[in-house]
mmCIF file as Biopython writes it, N, C-alpha, C and O atoms, coordinates in Angstrom:
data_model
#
loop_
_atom_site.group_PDB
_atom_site.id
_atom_site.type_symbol
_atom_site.label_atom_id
_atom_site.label_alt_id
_atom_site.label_comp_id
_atom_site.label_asym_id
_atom_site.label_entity_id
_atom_site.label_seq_id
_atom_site.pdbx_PDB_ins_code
_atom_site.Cartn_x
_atom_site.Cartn_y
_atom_site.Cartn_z
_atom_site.occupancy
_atom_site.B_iso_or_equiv
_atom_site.auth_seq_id
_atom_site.auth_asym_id
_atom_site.pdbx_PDB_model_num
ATOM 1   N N  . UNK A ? 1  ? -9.711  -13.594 -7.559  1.0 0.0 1  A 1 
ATOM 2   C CA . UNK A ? 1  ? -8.341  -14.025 -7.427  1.0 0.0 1  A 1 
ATOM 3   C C  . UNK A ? 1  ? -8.236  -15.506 -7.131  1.0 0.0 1  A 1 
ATOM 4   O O  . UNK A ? 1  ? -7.283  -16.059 -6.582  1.0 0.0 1  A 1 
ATOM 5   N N  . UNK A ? 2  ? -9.441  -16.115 -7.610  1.0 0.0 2  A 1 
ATOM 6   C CA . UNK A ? 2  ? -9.217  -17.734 -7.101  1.0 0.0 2  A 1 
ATOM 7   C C  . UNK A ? 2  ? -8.294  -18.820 -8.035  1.0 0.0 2  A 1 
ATOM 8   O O  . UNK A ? 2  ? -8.129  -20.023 -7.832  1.0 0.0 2  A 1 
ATOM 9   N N  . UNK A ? 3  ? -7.760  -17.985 -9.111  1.0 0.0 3  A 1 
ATOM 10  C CA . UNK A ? 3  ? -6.812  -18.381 -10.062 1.0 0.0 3  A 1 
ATOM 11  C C  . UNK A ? 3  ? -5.756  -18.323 -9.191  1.0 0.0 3  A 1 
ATOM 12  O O  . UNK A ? 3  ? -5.184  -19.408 -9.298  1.0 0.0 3  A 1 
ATOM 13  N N  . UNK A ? 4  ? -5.060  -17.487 -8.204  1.0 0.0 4  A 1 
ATOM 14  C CA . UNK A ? 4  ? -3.695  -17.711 -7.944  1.0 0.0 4  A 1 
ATOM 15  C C  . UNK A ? 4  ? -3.448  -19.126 -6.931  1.0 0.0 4  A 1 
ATOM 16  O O  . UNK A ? 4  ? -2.888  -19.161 -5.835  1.0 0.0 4  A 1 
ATOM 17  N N  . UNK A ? 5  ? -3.864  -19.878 -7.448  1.0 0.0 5  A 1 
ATOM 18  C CA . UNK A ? 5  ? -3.058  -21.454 -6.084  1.0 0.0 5  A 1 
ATOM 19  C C  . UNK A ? 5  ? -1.726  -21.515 -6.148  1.0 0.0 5  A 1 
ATOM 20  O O  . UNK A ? 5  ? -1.168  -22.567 -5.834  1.0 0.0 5  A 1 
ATOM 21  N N  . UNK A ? 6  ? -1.166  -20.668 -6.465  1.0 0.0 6  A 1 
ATOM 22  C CA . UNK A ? 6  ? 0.446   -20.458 -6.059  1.0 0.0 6  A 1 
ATOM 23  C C  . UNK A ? 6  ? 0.827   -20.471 -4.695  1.0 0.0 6  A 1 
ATOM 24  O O  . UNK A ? 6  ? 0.083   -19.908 -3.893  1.0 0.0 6  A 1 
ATOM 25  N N  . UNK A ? 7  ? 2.054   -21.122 -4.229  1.0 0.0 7  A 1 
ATOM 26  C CA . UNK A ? 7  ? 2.189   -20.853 -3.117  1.0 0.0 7  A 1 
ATOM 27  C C  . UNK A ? 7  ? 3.317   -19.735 -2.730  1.0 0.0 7  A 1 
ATOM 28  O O  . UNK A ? 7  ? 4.339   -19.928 -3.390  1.0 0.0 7  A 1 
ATOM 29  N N  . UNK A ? 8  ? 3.412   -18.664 -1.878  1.0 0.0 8  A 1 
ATOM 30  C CA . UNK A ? 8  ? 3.926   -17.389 -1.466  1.0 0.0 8  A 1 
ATOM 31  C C  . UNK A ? 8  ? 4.960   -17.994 0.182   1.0 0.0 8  A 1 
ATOM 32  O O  . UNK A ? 8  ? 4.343   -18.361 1.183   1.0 0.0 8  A 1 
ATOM 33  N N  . UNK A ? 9  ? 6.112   -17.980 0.148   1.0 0.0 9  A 1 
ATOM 34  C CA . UNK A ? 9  ? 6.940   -17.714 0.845   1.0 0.0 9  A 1 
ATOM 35  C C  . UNK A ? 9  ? 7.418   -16.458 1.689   1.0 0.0 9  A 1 
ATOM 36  O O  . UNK A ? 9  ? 8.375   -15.758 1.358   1.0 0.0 9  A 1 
ATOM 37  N N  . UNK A ? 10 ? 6.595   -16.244 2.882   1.0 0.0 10 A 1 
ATOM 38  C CA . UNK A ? 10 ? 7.326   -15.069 3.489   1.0 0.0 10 A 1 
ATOM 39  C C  . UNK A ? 10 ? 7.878   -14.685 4.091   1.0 0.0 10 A 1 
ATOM 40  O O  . UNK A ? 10 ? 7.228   -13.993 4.875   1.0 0.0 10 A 1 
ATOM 41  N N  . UNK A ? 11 ? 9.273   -14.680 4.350   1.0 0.0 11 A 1 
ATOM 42  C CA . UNK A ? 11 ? 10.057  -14.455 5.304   1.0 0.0 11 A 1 
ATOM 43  C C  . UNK A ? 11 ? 10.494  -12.709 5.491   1.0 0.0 11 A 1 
ATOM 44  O O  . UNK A ? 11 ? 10.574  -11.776 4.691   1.0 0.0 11 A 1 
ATOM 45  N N  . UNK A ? 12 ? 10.696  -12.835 6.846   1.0 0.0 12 A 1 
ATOM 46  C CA . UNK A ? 12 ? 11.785  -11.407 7.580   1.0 0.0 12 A 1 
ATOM 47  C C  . UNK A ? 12 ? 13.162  -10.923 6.773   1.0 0.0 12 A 1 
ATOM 48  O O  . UNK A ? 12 ? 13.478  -12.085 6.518   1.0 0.0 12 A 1 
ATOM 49  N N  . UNK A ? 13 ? 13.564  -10.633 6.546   1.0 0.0 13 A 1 
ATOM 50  C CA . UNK A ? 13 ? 15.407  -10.266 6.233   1.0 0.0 13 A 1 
ATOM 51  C C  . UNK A ? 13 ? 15.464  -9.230  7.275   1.0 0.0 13 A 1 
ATOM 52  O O  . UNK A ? 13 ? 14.741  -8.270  7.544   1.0 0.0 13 A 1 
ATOM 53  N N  . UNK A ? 14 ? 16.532  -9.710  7.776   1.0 0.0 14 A 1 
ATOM 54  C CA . UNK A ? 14 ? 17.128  -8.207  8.870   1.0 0.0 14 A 1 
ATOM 55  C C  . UNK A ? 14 ? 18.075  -7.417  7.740   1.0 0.0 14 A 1 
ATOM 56  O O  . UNK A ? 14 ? 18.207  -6.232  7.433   1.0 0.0 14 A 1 
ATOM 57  N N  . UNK A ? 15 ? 18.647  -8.626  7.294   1.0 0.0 15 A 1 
ATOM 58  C CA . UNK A ? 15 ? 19.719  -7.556  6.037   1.0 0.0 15 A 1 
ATOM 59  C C  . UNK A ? 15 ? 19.065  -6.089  5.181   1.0 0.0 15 A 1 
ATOM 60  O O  . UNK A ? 15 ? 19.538  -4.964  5.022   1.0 0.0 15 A 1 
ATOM 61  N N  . UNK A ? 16 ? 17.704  -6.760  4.726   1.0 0.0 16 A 1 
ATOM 62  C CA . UNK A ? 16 ? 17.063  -5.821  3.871   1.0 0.0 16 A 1 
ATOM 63  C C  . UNK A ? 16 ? 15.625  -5.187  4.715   1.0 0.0 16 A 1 
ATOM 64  O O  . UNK A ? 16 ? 14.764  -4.584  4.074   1.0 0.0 16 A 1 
ATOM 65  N N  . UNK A ? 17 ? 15.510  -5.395  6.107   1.0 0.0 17 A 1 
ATOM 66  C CA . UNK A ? 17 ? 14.854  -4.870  6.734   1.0 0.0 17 A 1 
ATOM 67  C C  . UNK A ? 17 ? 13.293  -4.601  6.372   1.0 0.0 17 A 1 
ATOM 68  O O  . UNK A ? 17 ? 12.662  -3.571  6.609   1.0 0.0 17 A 1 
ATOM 69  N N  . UNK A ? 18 ? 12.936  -5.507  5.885   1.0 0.0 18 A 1 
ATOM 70  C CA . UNK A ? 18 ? 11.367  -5.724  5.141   1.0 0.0 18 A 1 
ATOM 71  C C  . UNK A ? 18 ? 11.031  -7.291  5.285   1.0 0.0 18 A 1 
ATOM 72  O O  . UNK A ? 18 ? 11.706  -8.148  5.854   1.0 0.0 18 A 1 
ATOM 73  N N  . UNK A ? 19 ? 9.675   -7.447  4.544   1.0 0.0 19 A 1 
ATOM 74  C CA . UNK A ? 19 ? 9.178   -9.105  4.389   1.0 0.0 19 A 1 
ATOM 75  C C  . UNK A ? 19 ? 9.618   -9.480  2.800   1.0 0.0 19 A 1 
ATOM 76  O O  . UNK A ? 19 ? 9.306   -8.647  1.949   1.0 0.0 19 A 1 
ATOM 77  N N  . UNK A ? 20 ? 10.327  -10.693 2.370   1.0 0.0 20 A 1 
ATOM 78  C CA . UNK A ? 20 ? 10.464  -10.680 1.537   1.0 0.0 20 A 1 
ATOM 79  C C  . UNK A ? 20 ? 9.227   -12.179 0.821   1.0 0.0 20 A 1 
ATOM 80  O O  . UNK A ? 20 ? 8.635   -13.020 1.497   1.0 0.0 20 A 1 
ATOM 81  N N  . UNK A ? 21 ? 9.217   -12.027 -0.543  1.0 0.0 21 A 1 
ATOM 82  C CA . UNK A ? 21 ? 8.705   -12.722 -0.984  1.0 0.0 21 A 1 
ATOM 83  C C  . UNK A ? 21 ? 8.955   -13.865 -2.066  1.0 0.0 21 A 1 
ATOM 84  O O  . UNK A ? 21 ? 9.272   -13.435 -3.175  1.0 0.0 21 A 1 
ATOM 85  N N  . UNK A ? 22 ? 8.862   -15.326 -1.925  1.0 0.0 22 A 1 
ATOM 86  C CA . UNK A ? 22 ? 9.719   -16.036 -2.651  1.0 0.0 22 A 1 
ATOM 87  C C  . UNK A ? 22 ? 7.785   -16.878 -2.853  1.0 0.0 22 A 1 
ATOM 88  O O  . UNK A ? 22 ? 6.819   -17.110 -2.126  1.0 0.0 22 A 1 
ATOM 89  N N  . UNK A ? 23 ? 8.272   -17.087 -4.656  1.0 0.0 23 A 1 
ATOM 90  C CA . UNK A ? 23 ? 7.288   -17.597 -5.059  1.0 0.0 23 A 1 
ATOM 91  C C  . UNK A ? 23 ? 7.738   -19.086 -5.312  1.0 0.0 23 A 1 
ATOM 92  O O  . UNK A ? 23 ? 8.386   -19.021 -6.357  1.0 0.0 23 A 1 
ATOM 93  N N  . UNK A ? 24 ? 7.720   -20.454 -4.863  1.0 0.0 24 A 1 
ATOM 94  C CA . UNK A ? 24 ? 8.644   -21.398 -5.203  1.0 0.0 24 A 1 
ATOM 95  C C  . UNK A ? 24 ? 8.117   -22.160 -6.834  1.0 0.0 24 A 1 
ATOM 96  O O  . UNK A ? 24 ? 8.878   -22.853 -7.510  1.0 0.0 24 A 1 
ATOM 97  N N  . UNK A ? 25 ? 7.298   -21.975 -7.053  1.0 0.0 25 A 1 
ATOM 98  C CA . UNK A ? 25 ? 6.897   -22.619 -8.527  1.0 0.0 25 A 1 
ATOM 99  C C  . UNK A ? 25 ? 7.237   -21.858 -9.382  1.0 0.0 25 A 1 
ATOM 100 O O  . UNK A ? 25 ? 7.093   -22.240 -10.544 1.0 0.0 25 A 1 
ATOM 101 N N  . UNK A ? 26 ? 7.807   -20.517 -9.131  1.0 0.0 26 A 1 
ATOM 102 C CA . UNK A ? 26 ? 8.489   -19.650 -10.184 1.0 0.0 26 A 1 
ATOM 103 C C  . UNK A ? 26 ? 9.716   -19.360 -10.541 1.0 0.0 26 A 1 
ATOM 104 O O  . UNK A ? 26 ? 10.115  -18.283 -10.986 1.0 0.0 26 A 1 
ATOM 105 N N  . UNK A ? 27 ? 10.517  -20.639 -10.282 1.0 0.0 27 A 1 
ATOM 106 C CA . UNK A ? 27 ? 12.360  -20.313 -9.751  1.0 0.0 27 A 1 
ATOM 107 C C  . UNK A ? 27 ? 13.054  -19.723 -10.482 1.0 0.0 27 A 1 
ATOM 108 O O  . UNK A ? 27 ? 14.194  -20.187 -10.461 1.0 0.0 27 A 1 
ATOM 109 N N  . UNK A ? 28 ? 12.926  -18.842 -11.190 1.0 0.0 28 A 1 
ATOM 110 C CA . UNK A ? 28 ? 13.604  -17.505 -11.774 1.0 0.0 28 A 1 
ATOM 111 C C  . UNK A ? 28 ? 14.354  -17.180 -10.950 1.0 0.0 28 A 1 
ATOM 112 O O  . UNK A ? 28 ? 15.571  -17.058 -11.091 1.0 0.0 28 A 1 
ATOM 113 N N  . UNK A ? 29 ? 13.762  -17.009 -10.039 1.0 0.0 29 A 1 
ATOM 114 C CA . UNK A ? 29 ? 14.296  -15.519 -8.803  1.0 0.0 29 A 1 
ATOM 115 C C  . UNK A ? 29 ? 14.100  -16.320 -7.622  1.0 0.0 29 A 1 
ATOM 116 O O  . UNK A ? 29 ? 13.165  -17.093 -7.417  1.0 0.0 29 A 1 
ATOM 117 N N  . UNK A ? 30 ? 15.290  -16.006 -6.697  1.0 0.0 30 A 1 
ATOM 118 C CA . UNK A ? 30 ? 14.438  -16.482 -5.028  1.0 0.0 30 A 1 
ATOM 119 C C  . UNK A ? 30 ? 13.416  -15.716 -4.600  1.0 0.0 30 A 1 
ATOM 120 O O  . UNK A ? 30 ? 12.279  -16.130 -4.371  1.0 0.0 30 A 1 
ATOM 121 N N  . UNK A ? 31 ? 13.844  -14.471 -4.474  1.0 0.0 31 A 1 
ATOM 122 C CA . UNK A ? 31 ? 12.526  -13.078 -4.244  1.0 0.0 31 A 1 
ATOM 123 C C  . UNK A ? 31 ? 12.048  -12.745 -5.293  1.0 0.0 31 A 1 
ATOM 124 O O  . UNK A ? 31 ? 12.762  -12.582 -6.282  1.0 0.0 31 A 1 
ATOM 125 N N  . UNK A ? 32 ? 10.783  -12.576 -5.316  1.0 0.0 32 A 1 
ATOM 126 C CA . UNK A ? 32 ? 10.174  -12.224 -6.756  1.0 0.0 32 A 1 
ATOM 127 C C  . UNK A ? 32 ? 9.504   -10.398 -6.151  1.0 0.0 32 A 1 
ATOM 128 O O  . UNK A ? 32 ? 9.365   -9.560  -7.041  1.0 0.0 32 A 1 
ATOM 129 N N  . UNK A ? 33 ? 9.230   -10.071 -4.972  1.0 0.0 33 A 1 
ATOM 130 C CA . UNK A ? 33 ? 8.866   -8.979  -4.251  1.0 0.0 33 A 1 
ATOM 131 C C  . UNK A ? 33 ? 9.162   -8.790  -2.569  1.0 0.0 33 A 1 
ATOM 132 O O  . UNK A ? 33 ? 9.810   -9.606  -1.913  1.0 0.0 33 A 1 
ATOM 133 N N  . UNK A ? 34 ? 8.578   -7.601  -2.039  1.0 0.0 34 A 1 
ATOM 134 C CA . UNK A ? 34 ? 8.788   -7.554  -0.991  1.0 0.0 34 A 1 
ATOM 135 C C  . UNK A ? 34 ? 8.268   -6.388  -0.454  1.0 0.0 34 A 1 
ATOM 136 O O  . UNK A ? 34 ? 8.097   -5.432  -1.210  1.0 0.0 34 A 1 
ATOM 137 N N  . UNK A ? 35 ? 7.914   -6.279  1.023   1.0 0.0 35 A 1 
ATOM 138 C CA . UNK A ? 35 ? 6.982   -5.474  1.679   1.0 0.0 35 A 1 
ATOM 139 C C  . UNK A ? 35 ? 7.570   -4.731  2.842   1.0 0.0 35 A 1 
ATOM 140 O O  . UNK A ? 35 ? 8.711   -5.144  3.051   1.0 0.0 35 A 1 
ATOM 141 N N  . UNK A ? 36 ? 7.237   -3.859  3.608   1.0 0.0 36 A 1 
ATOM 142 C CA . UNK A ? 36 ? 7.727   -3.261  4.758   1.0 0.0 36 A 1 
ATOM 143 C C  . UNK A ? 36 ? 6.799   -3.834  5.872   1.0 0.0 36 A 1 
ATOM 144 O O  . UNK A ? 36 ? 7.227   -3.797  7.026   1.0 0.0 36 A 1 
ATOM 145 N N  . UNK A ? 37 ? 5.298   -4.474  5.578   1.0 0.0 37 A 1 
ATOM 146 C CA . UNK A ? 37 ? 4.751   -5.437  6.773   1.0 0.0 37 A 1 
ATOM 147 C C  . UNK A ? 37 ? 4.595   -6.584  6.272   1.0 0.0 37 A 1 
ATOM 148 O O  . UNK A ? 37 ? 4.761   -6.589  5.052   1.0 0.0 37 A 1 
ATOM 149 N N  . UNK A ? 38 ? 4.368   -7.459  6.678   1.0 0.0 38 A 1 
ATOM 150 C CA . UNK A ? 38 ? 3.316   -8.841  6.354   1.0 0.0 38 A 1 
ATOM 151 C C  . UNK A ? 38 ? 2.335   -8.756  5.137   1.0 0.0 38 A 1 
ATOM 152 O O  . UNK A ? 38 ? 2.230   -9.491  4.155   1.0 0.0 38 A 1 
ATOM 153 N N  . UNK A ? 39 ? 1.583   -7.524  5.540   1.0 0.0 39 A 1 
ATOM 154 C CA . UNK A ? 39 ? 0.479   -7.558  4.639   1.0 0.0 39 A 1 
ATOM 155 C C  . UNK A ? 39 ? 0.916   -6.698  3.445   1.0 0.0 39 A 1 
ATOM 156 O O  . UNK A ? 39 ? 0.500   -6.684  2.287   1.0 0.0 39 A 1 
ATOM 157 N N  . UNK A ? 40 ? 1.868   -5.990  4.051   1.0 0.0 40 A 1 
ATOM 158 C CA . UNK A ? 40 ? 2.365   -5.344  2.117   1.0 0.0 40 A 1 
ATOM 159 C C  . UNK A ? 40 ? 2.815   -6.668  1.589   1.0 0.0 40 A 1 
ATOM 160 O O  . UNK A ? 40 ? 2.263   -6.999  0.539   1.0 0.0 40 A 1 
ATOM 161 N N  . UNK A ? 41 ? 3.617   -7.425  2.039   1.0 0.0 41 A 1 
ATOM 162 C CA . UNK A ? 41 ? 4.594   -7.833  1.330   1.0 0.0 41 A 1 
ATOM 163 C C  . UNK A ? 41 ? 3.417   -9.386  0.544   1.0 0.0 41 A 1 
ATOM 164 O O  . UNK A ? 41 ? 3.825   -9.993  -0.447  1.0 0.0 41 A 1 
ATOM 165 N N  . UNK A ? 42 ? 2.225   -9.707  1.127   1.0 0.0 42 A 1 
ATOM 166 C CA . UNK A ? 42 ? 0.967   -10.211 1.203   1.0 0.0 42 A 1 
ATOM 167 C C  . UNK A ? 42 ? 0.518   -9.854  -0.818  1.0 0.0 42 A 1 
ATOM 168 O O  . UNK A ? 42 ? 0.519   -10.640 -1.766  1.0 0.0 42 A 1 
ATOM 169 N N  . UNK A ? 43 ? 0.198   -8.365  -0.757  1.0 0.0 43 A 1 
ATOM 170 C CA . UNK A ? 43 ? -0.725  -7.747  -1.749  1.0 0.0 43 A 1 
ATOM 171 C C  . UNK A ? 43 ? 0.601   -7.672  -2.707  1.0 0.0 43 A 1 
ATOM 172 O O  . UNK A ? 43 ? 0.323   -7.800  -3.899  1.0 0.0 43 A 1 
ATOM 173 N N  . UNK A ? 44 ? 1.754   -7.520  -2.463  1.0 0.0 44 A 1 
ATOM 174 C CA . UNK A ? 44 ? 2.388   -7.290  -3.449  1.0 0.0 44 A 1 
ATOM 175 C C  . UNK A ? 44 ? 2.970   -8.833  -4.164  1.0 0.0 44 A 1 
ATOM 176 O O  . UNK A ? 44 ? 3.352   -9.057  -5.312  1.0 0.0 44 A 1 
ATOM 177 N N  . UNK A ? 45 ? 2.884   -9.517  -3.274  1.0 0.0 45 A 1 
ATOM 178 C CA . UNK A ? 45 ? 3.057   -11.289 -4.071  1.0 0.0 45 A 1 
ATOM 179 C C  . UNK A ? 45 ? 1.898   -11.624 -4.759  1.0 0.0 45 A 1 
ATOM 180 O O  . UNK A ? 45 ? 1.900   -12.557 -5.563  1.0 0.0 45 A 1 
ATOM 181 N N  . UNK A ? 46 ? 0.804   -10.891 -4.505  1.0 0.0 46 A 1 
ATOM 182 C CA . UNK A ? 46 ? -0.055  -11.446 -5.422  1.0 0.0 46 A 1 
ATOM 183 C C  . UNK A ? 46 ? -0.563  -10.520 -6.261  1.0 0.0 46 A 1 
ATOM 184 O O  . UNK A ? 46 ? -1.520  -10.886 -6.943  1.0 0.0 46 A 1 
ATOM 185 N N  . UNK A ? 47 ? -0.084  -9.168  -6.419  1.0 0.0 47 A 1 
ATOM 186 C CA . UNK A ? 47 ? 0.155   -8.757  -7.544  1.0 0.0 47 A 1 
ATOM 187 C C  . UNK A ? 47 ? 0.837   -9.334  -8.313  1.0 0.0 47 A 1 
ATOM 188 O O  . UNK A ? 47 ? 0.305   -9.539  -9.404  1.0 0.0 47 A 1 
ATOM 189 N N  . UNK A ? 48 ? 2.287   -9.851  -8.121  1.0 0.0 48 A 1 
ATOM 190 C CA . UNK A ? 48 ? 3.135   -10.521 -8.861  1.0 0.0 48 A 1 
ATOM 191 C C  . UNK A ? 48 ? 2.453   -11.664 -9.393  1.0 0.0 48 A 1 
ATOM 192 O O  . UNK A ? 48 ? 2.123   -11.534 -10.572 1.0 0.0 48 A 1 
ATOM 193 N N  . UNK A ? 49 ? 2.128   -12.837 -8.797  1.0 0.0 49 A 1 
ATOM 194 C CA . UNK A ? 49 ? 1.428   -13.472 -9.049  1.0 0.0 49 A 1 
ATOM 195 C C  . UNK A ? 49 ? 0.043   -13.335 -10.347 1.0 0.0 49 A 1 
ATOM 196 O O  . UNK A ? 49 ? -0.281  -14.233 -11.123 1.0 0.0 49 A 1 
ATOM 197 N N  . UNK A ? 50 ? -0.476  -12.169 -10.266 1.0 0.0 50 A 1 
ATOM 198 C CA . UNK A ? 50 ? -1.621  -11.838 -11.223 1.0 0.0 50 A 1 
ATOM 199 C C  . UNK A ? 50 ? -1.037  -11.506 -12.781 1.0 0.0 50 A 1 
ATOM 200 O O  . UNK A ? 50 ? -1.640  -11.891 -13.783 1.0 0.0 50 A 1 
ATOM 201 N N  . UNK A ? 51 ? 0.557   -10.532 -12.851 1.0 0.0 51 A 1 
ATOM 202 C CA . UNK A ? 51 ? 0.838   -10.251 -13.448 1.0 0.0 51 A 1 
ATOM 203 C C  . UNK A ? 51 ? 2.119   -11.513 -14.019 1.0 0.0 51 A 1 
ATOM 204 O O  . UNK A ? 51 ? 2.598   -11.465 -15.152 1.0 0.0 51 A 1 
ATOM 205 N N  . UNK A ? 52 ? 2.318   -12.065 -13.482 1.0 0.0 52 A 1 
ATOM 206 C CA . UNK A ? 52 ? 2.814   -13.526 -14.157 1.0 0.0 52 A 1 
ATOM 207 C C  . UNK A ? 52 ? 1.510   -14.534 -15.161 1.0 0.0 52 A 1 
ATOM 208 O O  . UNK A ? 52 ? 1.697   -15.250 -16.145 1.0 0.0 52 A 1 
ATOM 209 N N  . UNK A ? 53 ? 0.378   -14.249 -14.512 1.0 0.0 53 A 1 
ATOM 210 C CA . UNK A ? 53 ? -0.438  -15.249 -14.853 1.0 0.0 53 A 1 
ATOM 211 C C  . UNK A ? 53 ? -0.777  -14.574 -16.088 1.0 0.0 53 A 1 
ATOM 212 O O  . UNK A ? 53 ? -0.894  -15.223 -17.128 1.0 0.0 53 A 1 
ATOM 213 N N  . UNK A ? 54 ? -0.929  -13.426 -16.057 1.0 0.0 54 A 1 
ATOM 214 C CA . UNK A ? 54 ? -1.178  -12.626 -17.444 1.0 0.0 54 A 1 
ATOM 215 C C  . UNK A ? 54 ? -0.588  -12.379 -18.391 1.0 0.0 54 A 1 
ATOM 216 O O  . UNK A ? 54 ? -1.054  -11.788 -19.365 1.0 0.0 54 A 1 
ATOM 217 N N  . UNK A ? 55 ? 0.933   -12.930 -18.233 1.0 0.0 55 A 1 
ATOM 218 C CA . UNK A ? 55 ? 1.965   -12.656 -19.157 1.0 0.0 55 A 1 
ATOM 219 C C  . UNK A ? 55 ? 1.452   -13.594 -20.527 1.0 0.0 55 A 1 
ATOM 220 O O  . UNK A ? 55 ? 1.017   -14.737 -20.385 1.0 0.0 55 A 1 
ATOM 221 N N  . UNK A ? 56 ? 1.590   -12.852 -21.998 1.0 0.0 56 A 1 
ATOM 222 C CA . UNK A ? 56 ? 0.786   -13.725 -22.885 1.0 0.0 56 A 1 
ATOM 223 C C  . UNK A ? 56 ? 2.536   -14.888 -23.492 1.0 0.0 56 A 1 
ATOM 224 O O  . UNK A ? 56 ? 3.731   -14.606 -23.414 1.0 0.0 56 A 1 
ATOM 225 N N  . UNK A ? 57 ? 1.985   -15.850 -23.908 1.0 0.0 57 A 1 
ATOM 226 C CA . UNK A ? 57 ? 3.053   -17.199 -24.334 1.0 0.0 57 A 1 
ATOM 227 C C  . UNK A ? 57 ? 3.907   -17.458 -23.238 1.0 0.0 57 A 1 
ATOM 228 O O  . UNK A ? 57 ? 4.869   -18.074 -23.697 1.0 0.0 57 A 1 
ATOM 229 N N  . UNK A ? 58 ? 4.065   -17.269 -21.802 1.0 0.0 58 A 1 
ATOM 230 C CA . UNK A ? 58 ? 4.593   -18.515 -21.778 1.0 0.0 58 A 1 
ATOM 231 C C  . UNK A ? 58 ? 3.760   -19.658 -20.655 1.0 0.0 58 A 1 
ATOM 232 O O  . UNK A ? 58 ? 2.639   -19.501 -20.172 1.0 0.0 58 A 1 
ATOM 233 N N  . UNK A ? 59 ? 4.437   -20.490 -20.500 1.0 0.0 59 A 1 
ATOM 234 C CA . UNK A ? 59 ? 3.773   -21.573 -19.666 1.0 0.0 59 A 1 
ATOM 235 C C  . UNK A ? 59 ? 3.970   -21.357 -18.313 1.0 0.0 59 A 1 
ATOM 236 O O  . UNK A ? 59 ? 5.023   -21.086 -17.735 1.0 0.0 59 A 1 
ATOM 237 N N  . UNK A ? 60 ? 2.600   -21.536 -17.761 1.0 0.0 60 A 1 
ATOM 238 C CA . UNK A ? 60 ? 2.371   -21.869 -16.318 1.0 0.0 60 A 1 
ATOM 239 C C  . UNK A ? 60 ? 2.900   -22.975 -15.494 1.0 0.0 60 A 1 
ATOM 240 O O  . UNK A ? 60 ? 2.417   -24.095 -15.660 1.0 0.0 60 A 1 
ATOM 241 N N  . UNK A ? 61 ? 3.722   -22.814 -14.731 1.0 0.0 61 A 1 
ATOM 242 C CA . UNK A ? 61 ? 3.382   -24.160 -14.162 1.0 0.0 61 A 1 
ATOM 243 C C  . UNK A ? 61 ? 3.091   -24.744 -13.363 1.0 0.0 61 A 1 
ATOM 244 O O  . UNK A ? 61 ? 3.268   -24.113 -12.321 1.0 0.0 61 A 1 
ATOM 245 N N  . UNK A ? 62 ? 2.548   -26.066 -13.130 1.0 0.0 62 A 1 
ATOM 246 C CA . UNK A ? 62 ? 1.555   -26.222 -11.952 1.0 0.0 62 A 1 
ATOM 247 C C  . UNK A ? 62 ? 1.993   -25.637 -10.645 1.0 0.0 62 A 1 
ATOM 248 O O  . UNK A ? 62 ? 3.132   -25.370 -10.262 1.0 0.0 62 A 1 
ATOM 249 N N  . UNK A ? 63 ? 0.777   -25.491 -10.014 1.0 0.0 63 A 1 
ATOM 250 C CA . UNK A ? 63 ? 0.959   -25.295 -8.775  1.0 0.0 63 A 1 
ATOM 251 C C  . UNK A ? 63 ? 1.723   -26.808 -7.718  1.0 0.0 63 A 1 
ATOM 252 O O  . UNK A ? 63 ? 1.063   -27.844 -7.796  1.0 0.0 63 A 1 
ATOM 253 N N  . UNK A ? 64 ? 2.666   -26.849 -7.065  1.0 0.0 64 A 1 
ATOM 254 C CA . UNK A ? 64 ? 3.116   -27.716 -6.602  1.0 0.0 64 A 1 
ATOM 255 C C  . UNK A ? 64 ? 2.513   -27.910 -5.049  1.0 0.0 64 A 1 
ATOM 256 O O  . UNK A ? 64 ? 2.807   -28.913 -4.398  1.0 0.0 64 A 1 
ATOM 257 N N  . UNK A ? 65 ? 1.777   -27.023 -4.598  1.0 0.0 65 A 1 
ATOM 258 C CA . UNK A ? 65 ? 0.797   -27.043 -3.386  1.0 0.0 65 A 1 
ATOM 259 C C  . UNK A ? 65 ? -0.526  -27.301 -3.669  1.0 0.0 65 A 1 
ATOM 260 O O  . UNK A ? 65 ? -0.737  -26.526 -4.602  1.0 0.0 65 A 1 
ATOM 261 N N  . UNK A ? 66 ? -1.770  -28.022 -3.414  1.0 0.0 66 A 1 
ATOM 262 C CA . UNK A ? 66 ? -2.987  -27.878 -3.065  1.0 0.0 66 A 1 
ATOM 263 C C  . UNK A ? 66 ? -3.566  -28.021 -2.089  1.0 0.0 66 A 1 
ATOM 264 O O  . UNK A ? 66 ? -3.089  -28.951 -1.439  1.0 0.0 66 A 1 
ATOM 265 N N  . UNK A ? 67 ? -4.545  -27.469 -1.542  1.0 0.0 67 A 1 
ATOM 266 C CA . UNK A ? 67 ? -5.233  -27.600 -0.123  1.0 0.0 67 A 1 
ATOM 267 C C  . UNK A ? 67 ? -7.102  -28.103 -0.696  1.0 0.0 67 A 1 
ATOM 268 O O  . UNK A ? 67 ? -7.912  -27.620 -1.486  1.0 0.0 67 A 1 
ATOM 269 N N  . UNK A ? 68 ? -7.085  -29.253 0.201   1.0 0.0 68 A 1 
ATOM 270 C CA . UNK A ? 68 ? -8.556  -29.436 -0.796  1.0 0.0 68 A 1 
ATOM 271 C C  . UNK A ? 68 ? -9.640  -28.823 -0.137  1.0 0.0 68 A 1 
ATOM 272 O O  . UNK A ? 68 ? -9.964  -28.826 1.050   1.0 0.0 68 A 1 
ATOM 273 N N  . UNK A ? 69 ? -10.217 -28.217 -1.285  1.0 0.0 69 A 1 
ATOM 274 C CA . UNK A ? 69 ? -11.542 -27.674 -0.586  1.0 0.0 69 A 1 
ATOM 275 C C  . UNK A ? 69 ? -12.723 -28.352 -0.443  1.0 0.0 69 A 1 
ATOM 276 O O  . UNK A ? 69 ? -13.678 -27.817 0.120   1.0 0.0 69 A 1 
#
């Protein structure tokens, strides 16, 4: 999974009573998923994430975060 350098937004909602998930290099959507803990809401952004990257024709676009290794 060292392809996803996307960065994952996770916030609380009391409204919708879960973690929600906002991918910001993907601005389609504010929430692109969302979890009932941290760590669901964790595995399910980067499912999203895997299955964006796999989508065939269209364009990626950069990651607007890097952390250097």
């Amino acid at each position: 999974m060292s392809n996803l350098r996307y960065e994952m937004i996770i916030v609380w909602s009391e409204e919708e009573d879960c973690f929600l998930v906002h991918l910001p290099d993907f601005p389609e959507q504010t929430y692109r998923t969302h979890g009932s803990s941290y760590e669901e809401a964790v595995r399910n952004g980067r499912e999203v994430l895997q299955l964006l990257l796999e989508e065939d024709g269209l364009p990626l676009p950069e990651p607007k975060f890097s952390v250097a290794q």
